[in-house]
C-alpha positions, 0 to 999 in steps of 0.5 A, spaced: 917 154 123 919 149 117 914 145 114 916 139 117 915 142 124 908 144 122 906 137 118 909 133 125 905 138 129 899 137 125 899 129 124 901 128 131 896 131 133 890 128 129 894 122 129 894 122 138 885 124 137 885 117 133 889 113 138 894 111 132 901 111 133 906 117 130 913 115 128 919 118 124 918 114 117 911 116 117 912 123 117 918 122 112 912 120 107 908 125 109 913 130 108 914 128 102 907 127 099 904 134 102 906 141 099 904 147 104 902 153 101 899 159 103 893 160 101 891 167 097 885 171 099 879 170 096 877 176 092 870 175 095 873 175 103 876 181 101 874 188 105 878 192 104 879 197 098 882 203 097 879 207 091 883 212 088 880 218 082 884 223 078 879 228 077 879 233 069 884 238 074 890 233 074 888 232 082 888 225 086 884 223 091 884 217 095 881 212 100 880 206 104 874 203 107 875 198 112 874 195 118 881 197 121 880 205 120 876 204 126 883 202 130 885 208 129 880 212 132 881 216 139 879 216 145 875 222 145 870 219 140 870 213 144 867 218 150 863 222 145 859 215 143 859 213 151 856 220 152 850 219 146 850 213 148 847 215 156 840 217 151 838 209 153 835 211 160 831 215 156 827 209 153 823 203 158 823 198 153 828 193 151 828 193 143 828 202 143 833 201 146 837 196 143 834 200 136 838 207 139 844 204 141 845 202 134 843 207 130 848 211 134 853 207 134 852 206 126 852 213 125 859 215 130 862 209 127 861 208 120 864 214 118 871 212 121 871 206 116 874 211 112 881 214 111 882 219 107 889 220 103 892 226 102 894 228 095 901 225 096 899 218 097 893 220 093 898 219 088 902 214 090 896 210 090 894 211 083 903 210 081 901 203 084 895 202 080 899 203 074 904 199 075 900 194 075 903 188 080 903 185 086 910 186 089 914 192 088 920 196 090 920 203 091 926 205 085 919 202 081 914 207 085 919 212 084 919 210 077 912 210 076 911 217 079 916 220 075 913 218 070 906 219 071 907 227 075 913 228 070 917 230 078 921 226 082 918 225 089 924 225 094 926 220 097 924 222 105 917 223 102 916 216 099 919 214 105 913 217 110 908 215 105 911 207 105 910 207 112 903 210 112 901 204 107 905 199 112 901 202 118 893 202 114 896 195 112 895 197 105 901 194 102 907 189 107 914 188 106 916 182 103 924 183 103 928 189 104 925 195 100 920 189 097 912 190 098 907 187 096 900 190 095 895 187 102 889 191 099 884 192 093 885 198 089 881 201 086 881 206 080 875 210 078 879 216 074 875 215 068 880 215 061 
C-alpha cells in the first residue's frame, strides 16, 4: 500500500465518523503536509534479548530470552503440563487451585523462554555485536568471523545460522543478502 492508499483510508474514515466530506483536493493536501514513517521500537518496549559471552578459554555461548521461544515448544510438553495440571482436583478451594496452576505453569514454562545457541551461532552473534550496525550483509558477518576467529566459516554453515536467526526472529531481511538486527544483543564478555 502507498502512502497515499494509506493517508485516504485513514482520512476517509475519520472524516466519514464526523460526517464531513472527503474529496481528492483535500487528500492532495494532506498527502503533501504528512510524511509516514515507521516507528522504531522503543528500547523500553523491547523483550527481546540475545546475550552472547566469550569465556577466558576463547569459547562463545549464546542465548535469547523471549516470549517467542515458548512458540517452538512441542507437543509433549503441552501434554506434560496438561498432566501436571490434573493436581487440580486435588484442592477444594478456588484461590489453591488457581496459585497451583500457576506455579506449574511458571515453572514448565519459564525455562522454555529461553533458547540456547550452539557454539557456532554463538559466535556469529558475537561477529554481530562487533560489527556494531543494524543492517548487515553476510560478505560483512563472514568478514567479521574471519577476522574475530582467524577461520573462514563456509558459505552452507553461514547460511543454516542466517535461516535460524530468520526463523528466532533475531535478525530480518530487508533486501537480497541484507539483514537488519530485530533483537537487542547483548555482550557479557568482559574485556
Amino acid at each position: 500500500m502507498t502512502q497515499k492508499e494509506v493517508l485516504k483510508a485513514f482520512f476517509e474514515n475519520a472524516f466519514y465518523r464526523q460526517g464531513w466530506p472527503m474529496d481528492d483536493k483535500a487528500l492532495s493536501l494532506l498527502h503533501q503536509a504528512i510524511n509516514l514513517s515507521e516507528r522504531p521500537p522503543d528500547e523500553s518496549e523491547s523483550y527481546r534479548t540475545a546475550y552472547v559471552r566469550q569465556e577466558s578459554d576463547g569459547k562463545v555461548t549464546a542465548h535469547s530470552i523471549k516470549l517467542y521461544n515458548i512458540s517452538q515448544v512441542g507437543l509433549t510438553d503441552l501434554f506434560g503440563l496438561l498432566y501436571k495440571e490434573m493436581g487440580l482436583i486435588l484442592f477444594e478451594e478456588t484461590v489453591q487451585k488457581v496459585l497451583y496452576g500457576l506455579g506449574v505453569l511458571l515453572i514448565d514454562f519459564l525455562p522454555k523462554l529461553k533458547y540456547e545457541f550452539n557454539e557456532q551461532d554463538a559466535k556469529l552473534l558475537l561477529c554481530l555485536v562487533k560489527l556494531n550496525k543494524k543492517q548487515f550483509t553476510k560478505p560483512e558477518l563472514a568478514a567479521q568471523y574471519k577476522t574475530s576467529f582467524k577461520k573462514n566459516l563456509a558459505q552452507d554453515k553461514l547460511d543454516a545460522s542466517i535461516t535460524l536467526f530468520k526463523d528466532l526472529r533475531v535478525i530480518k531481511s530487508v533486501a537480497q543478502g541484507e539483514y537488519k538486527i530485530e533483537e537487542k544483543i547483548k555482550n557479557l564478555t568482559r574485556e
